[in-house]
C-alpha positions as CSV (number, residue, x, y, z in Angstrom):
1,X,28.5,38.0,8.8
2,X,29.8,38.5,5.3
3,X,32.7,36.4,6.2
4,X,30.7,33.7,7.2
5,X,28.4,33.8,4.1
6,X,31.1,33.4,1.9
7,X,32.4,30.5,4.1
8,X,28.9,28.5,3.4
9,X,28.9,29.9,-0.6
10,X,32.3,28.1,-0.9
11,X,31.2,25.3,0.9
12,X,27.9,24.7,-1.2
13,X,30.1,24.9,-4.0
14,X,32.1,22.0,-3.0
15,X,29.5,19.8,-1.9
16,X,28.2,20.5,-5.6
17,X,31.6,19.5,-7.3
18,X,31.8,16.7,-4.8
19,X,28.3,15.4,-5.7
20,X,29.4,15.9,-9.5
21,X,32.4,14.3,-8.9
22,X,31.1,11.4,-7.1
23,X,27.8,11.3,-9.7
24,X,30.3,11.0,-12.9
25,X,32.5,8.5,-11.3
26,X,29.5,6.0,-11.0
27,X,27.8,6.4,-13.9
28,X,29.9,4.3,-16.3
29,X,28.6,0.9,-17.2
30,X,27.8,-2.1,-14.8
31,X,30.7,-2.7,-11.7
32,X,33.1,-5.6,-12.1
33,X,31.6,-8.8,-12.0
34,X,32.2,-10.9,-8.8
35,X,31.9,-14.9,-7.1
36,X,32.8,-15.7,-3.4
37,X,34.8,-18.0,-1.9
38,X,32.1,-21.1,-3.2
39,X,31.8,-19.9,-6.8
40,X,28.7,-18.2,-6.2
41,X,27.7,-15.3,-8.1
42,X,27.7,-12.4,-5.9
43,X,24.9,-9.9,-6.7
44,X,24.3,-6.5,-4.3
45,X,21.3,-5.9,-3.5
46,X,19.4,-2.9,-1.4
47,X,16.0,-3.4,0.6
48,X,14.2,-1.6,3.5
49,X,15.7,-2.8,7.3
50,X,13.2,-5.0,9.6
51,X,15.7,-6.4,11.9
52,X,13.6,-5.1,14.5
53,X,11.1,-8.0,13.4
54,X,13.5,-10.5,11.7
55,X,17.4,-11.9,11.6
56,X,19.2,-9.8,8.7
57,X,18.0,-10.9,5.5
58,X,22.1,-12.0,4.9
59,X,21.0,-14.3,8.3
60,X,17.2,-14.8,7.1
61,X,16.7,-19.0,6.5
62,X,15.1,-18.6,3.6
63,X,18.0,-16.5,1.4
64,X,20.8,-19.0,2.9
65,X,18.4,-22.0,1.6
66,X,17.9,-20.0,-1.8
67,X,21.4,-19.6,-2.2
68,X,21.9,-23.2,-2.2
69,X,19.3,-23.6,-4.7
70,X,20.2,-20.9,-7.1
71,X,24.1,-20.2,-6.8
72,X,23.6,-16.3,-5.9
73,X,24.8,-15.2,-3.5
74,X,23.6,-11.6,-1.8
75,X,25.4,-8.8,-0.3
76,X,22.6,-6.9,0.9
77,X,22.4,-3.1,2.0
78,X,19.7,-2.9,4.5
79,X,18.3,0.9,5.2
80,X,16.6,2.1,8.4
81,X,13.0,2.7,6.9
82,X,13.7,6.7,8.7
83,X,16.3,7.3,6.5
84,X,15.0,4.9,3.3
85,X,13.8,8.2,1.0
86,X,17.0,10.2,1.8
87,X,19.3,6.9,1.1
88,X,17.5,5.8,-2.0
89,X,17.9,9.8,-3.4
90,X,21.1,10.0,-2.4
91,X,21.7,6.6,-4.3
92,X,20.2,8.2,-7.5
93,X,21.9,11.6,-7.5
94,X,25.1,10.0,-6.9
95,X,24.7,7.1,-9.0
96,X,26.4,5.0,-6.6
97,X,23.8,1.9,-6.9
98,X,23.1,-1.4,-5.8
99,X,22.5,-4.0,-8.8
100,X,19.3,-3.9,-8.1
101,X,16.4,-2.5,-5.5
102,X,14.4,-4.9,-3.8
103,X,10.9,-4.1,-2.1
104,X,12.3,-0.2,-2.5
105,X,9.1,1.8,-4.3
106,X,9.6,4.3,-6.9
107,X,7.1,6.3,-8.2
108,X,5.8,5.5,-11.8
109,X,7.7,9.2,-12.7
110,X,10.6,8.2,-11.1
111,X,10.8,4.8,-12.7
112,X,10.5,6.7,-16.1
113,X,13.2,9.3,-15.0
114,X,16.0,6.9,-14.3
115,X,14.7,4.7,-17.1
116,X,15.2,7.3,-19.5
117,X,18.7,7.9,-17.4
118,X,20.1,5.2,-18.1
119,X,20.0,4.2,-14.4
120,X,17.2,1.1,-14.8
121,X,17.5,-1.0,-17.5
122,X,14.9,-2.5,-18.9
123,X,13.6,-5.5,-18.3
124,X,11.1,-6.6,-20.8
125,X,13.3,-8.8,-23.6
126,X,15.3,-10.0,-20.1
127,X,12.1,-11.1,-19.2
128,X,11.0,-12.7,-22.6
129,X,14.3,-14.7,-22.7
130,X,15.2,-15.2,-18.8
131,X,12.1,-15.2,-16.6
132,X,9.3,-17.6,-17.9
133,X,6.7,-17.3,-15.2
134,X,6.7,-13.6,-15.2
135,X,6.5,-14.3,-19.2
136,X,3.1,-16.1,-18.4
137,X,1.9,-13.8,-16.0
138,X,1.8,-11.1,-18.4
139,X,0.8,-12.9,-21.3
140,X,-2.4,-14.5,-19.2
141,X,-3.2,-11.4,-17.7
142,X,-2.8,-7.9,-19.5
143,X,-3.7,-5.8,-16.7
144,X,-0.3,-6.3,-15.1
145,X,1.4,-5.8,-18.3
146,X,-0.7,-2.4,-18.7
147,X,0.2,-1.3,-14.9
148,X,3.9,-2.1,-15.2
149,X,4.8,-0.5,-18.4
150,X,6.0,2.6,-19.1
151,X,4.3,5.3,-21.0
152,X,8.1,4.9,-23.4
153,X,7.2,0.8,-23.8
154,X,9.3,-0.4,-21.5
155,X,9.0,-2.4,-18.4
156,X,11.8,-0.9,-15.3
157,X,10.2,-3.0,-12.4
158,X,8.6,-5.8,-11.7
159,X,5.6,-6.3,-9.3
160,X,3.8,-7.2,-6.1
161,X,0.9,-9.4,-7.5
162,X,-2.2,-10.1,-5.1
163,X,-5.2,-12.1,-6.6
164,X,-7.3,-11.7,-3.1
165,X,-9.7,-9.7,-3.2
166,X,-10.3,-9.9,0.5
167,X,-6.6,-9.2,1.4
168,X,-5.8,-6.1,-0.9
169,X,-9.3,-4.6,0.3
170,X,-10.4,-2.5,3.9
171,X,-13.2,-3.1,5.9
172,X,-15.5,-1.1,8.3
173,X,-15.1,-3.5,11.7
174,X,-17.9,-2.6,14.5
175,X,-17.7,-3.9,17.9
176,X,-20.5,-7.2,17.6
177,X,-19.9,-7.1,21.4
178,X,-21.6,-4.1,21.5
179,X,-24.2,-4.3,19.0
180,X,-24.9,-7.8,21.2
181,X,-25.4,-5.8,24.5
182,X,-27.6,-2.9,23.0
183,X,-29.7,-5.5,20.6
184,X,-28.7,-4.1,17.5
185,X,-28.1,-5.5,14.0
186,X,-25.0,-5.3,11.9
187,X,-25.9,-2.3,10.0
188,X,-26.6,-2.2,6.3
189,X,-26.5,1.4,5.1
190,X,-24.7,4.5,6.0
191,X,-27.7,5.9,7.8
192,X,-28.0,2.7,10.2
193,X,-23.9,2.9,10.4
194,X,-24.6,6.6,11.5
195,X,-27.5,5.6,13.9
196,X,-25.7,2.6,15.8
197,X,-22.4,5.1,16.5
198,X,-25.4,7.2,18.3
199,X,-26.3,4.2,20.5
200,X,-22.8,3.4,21.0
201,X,-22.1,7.0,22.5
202,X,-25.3,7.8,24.6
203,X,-26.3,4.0,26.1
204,X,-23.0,2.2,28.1
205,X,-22.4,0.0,25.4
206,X,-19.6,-2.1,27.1
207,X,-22.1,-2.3,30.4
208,X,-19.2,-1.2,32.4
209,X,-21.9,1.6,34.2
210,X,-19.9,4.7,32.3
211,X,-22.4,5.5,29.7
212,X,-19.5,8.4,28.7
213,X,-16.5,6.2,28.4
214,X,-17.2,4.7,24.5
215,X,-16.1,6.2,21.6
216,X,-17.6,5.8,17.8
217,X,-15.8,5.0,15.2
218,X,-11.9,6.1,16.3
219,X,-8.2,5.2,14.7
220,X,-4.7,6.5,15.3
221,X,-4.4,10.5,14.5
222,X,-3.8,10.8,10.5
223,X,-6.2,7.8,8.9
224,X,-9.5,8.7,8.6
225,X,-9.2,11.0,5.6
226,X,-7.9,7.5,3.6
227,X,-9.9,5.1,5.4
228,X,-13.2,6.1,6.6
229,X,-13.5,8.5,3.9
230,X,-12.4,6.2,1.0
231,X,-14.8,3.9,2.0
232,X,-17.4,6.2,2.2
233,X,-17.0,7.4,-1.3
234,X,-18.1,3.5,-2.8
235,X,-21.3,4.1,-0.4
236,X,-21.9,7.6,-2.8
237,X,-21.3,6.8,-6.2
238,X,-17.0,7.9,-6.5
239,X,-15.9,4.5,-5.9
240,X,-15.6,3.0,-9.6
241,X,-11.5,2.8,-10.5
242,X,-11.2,1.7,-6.6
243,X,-8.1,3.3,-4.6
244,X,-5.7,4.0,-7.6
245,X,-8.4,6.0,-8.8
246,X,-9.0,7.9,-5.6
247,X,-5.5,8.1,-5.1
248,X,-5.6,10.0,-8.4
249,X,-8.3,12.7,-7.7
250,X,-10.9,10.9,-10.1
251,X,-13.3,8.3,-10.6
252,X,-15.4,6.4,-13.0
253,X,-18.8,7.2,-13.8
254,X,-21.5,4.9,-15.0
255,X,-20.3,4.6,-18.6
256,X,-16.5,4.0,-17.7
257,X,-15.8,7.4,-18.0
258,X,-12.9,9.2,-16.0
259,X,-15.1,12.4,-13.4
260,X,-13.1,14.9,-11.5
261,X,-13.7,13.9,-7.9
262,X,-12.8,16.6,-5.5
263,X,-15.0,18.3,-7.1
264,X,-18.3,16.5,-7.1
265,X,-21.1,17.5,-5.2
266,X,-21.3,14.3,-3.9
267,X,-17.7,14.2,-2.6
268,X,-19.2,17.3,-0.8
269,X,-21.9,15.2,0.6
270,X,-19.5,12.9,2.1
271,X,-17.3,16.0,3.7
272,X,-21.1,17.2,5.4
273,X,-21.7,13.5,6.9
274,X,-17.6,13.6,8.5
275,X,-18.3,17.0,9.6
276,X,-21.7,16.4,11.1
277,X,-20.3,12.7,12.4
278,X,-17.5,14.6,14.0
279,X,-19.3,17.0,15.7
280,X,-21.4,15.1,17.0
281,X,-18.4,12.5,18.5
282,X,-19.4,9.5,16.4
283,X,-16.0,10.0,15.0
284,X,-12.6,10.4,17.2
285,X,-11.2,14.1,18.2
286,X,-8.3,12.8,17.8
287,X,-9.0,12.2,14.3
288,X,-5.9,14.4,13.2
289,X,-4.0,14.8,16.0
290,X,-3.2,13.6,19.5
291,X,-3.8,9.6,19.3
292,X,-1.1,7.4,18.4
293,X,-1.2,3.9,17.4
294,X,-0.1,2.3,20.7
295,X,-2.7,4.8,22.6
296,X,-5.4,3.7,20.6
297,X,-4.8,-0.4,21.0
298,X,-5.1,0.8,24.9
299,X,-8.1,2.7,24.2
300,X,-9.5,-0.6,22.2
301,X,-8.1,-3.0,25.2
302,X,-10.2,-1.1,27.8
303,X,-13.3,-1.5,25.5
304,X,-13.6,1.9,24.4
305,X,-13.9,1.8,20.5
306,X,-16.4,1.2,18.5
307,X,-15.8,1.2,15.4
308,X,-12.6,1.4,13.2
309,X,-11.5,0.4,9.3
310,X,-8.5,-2.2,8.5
311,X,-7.8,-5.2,6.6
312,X,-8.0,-7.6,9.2
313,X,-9.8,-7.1,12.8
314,X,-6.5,-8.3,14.3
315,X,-4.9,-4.4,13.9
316,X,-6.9,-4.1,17.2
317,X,-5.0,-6.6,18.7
318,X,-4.9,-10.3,18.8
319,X,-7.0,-9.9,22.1
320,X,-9.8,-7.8,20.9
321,X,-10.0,-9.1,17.5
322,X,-12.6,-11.3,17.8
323,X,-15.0,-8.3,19.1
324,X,-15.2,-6.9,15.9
325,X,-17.2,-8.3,12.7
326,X,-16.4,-7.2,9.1
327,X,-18.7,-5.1,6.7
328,X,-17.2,-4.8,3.1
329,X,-19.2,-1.9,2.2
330,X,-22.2,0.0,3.1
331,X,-25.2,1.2,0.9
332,X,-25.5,4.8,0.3
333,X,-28.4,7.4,0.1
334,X,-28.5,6.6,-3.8
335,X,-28.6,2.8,-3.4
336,X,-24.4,2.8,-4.1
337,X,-22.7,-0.5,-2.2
338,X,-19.7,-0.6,-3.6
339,X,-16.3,-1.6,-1.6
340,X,-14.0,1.3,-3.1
341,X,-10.6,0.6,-1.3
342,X,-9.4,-2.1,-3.1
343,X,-6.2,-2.2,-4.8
344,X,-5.8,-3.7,-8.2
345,X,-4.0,-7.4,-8.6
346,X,-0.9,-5.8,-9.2
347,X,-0.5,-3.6,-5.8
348,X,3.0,-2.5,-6.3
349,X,4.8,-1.6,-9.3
350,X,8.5,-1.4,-8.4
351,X,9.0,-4.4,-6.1
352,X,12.5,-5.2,-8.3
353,X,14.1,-2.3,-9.9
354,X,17.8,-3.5,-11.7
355,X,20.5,-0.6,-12.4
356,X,23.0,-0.1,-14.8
357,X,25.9,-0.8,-12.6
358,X,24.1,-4.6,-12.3
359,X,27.1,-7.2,-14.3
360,X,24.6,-9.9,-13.5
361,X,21.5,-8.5,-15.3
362,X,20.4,-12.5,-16.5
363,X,21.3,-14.1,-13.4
364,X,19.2,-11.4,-11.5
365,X,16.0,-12.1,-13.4
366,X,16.2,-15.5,-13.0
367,X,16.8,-15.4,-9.2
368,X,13.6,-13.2,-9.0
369,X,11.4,-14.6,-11.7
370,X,11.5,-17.6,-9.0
371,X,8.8,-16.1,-6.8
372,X,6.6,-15.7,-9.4
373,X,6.4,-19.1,-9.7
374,X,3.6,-21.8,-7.8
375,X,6.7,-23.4,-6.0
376,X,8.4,-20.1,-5.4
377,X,5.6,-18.2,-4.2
378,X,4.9,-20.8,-1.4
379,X,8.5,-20.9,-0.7
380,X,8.8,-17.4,0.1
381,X,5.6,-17.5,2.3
382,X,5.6,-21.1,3.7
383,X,9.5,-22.4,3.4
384,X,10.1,-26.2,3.4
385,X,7.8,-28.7,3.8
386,X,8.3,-30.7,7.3
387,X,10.5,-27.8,8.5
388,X,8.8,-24.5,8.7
389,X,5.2,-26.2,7.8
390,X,3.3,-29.4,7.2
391,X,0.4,-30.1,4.8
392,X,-3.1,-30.7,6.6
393,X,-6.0,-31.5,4.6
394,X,-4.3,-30.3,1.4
395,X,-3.3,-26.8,2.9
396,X,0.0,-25.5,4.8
397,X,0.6,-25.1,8.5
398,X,3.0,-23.6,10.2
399,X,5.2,-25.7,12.3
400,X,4.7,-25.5,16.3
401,X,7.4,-23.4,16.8
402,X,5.9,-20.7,14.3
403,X,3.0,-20.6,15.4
404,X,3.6,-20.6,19.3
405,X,6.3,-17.7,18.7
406,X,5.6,-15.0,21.6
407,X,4.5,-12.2,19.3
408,X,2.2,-14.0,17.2
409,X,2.5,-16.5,13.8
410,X,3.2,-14.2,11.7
411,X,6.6,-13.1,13.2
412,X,7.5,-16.1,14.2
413,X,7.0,-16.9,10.2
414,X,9.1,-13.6,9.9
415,X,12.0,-15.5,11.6
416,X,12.3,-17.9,8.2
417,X,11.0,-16.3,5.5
418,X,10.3,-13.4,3.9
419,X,6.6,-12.6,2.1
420,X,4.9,-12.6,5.4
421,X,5.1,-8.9,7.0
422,X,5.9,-5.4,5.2
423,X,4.6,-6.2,2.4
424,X,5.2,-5.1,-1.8
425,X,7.6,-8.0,-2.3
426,X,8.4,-9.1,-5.7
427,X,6.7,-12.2,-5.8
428,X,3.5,-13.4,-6.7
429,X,1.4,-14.1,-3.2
430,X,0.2,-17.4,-2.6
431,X,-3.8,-18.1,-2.4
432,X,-5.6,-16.0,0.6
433,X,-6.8,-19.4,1.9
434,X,-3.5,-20.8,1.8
435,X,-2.1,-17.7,3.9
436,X,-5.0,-18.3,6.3
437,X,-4.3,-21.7,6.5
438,X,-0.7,-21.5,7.7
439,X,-2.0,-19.3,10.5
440,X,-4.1,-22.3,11.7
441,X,-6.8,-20.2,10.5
442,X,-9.9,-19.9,8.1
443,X,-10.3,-16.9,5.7
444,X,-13.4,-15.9,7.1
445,X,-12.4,-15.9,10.9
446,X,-9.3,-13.9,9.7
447,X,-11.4,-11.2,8.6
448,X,-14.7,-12.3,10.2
449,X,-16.3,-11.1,7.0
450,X,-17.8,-13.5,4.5
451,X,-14.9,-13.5,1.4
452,X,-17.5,-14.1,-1.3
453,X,-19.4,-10.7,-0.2
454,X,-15.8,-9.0,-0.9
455,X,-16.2,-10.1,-4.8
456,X,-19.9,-9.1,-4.8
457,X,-19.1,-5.5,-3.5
458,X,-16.0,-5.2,-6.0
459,X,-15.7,-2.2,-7.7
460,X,-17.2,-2.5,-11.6
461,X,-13.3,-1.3,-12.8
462,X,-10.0,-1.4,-10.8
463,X,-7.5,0.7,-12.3
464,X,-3.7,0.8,-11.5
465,X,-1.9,4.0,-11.3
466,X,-1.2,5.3,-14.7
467,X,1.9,6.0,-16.1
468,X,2.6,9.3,-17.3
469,X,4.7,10.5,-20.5
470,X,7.7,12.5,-19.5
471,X,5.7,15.9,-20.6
472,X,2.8,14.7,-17.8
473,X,5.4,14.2,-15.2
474,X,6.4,17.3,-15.5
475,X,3.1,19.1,-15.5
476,X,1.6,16.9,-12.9
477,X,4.5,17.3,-10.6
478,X,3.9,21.2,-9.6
479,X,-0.1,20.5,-9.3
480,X,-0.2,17.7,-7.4
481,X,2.1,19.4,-4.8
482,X,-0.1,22.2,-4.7
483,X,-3.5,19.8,-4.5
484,X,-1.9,17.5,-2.0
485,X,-1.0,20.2,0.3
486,X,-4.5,22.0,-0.2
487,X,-6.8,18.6,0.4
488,X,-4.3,17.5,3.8
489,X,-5.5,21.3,5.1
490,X,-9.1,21.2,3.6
491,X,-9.7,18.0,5.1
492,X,-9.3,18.7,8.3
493,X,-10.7,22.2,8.4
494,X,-14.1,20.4,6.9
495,X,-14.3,17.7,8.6
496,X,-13.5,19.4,12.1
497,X,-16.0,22.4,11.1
498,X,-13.1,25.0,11.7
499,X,-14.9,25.2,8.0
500,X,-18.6,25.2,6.7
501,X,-19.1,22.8,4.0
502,X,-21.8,24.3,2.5
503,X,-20.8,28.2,3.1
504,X,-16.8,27.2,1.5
505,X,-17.7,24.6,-1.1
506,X,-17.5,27.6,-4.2
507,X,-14.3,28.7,-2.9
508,X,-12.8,25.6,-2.0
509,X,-13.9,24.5,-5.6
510,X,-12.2,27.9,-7.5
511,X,-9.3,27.4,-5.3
512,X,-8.6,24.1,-6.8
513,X,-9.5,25.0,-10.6
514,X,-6.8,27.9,-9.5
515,X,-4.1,25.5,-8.9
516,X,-4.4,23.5,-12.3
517,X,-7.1,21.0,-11.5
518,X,-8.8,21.0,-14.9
519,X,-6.0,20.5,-16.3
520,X,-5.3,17.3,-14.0
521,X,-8.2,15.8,-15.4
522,X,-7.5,16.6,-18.9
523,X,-4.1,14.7,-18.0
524,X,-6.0,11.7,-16.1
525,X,-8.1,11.0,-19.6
526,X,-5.7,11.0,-21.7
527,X,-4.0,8.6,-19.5
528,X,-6.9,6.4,-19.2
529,X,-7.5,6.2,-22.9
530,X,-4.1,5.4,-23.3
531,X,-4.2,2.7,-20.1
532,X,-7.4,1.5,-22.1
533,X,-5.9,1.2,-25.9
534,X,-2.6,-0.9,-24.2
């Protein structure tokens, strides 16, 4: 045994010098600068894989065609998206980089870390000088300046910009089928939303003769704590800041001010109504374990479910979709309506990260600042006019073959270009009708929601994620792990009633204060006031 542990003790060691080794050898200045055959400027580039969906991006029609309009040509590392967090660290420790990440997010912390490294460069005087529609998106609209800087003043990544409110929200879809067979309304308000998951349970709502075979509200094991309960926070006051600020443990009271929020007793109120939903099977069992994604579309196919939160009805399936109408938010027991999971306009932060090991850092931005653009934008969604789409009545189209692919538009899209499926690209998205459009579609029958009851139902704020000093980082770093772990666990013991609400609520509170959470907010308001003052 001693033997053996020496054997692993000399063996660490190596791997350590190795890593060193490796680390020192890549960390001096940008690689050699390099053309192909053609003259092109040959940039490297890493991104997450979706060849299960697409041709590789090196085969993808819309880089080849891009190429011929830019000169750049791109060498592109494609990552399995099992491996992505363990290739993108390794990348890092190792400082063996691509010239630049592409749709590969970093954390606000970790773009400041390698910023600080040496490791990103940044961007904002390359951007000033090189990129003149990202220029004009930030001078036109300071909120994505605010959410893409640094807490240091510099800019490391650029970002995924949505102006829709309608596609960078969630919406509570009931089965209308149902509500049509039991003569029912659309409800309004959480207790009518409450009372029509009764009558979905007890009185055979799909008329099949099984009055035991429907289910309530019900989703694959693992969302209803972001989903369901997100949106239920807007329907009790904690849904000013939208998701960022959930995301971040707080929200915004009536005079703009940043509130704890797991803390509230109104959050508290919201854990009683899951745990009292729950019990009585309005929500799924298999809330946290037990139902995944493919079992639940077979669940919705057999017209079992009644109820369940998305984007778009279609996450039910292209055959069921139309079963289901969209409510943007409901009213509370204090008159609160408000639609809380939305994302801000800019809903990813590090869509385009360059590295120091970039020779190319001009070219680069210029290649990218493309998307931003009106022209690039519908580019990367559409392609080429009287190829990949035609104009009808002033809008896009998809071409035939797109559109009658076998698994739907939107991959058959995915077969040309690339802003269409994964999502956090960095490019600046076209208009949510023109998206709708393409599909052969309306924006209201997309989301069988009316789109102007999305803007009514907006939150009064929507933060973005705040970017923290190096000092924060640090501080935030060992709470949030201990608060993430403890709210995953709480959640579920709540919710399920393994837990009393009521009976736990002081402990569960102490516990939290216990772990830092005071000292969270203290962080979260100072970052506020500095998000505010930018």
């Amino acid at each position: 045994m001693k033997i053996h542990q020496k054997a692993v003790g000399l063996l660490g060691a190596a791997i350590l010098l190795a890593i060193s080794g490796c680390a020192n050898s890549g960390g001096a200045g940008p690689r050699e600068a390099t053309t192909n055959e053609s003259g092109d400027i040959v940039l490297e580039l890493a991104r997450p894989s979706m060849v299960e969906h697409r041709p590789p991006s090196e085969e993808l029609w819309m880089f080849q065609e891009l190429q011929k309009k830019t000169g750049v040509d791109i060498n592109w590392e494609e990552i399995n998206s099992s491996s992505l967090d363990e290739r993108k660290n390794i990348m890092m420790a190792s400082k063996d980089l691509p010239d630049a990440f592409y749709q590969i997010g970093f954390s606000n912390d970790e773009l400041l870390k390698y910023g600080k490294q040496g490791l990103f460069i940044p961007l904002e005087d390359l951007i000033e000088e090189h990129a003149p529609n990202i220029q004009k998106l930030l001078d036109e609209n300071p909120e994505i300046r605010k959410a893409i800087t640094q807490s240091d003043g510099h800019i490391y990544s650029l970002p995924y910009i949505d102006n829709s409110y309608v596609f960078r929200s969630i919406r509570l879809y009931v089965n209308q089928k149902w509500l049509d067979n039991l003569g029912l309304e659309q409800p309004e308000t959480v207790e009518e939303f409450v009372n029509v998951l009764r009558a979905f349970r007890d009185e055979d709502a799909n008329g099949n003769g099984d009055p035991n075979d429907e289910q309530g509200w019900s989703m694959p094991s693992g969302t209803l704590s972001w989903s369901l309960m997100h949106q239920l926070l807007g329907s009790y006051g904690l849904g000013n800041g939208g998701s960022p600020a959930i995301g971040q443990y707080i929200y915004l009271d009536e005079n703009n001010e940043v509130q704890p929020l797991l803390t509230d007793e109104r959050y508290k109120e919201v854990f009683m109504l899951l745990q009292e939903m729950y019990k009585e099977g309005l929500v799924g069992k298999t809330s946290f374990s037990g139902l995944e994604y493919g079992q639940w579309v077979n669940q919705v196919a057999a017209d079992q479910i009644g109820a369940f939160s998305w984007a778009n009805p279609d996450y039910s399936g292209v055959k069921t979709e139309e079963n289901y109408v969209g409510i943007h938010a409901l009213e509370g027991p204090y008159g609160d309506q408000v639609m809380s999971w939305v994302d801000p306009v800019v809903r990813g932060t590090s869509s385009f990260t360059v590295t120091s090991k970039n020779p190319y850092p001009e070219e680069s931005i210029k290649w990218v600042d493309f998307f931003y653009s009106e022209e690039g934008s519908k580019f990367a969604a559409f392609g080429e006019e009287g190829y990949t789409y035609t104009m009808v009545d002033g809008l896009p189209r998809y071409s035939d073959e797109i559109l009658n692919h076998e698994e739907g538009a939107q991959i058959g899209a995915f077969q040309f270009v690339d802003n269409v499926y994964g999502g956090y690209w960095p490019y600046l998205e076209p208009p949510d009708t023109w998206r709708t459009a393409a599909m052969g579609n309306e924006l209201a029958k997309s989301v069988n929601a009316d789109p102007a009851e999305a803007e009514a139902y907006l939150p009064e704020t929507i933060i973005s994620t705040f970017t923290p000093t190096a000092e924060e980082s640090d501080e935030l770093d060992a709470i949030n792990t201990d608060i993430n772990t403890y709210m995953e666990e709480m959640r579920s013991k709540f919710i399920t009633g393994e837990l009393d609400v009521e009976a736990e609520w002081e402990n569960y509170v102490n516990t939290l204060k216990q772990m830092g959470y005071e000292k969270l907010i203290e962080i979260r308001k100072d970052q506020y006031e500095r998000y505010q003052s930018s």
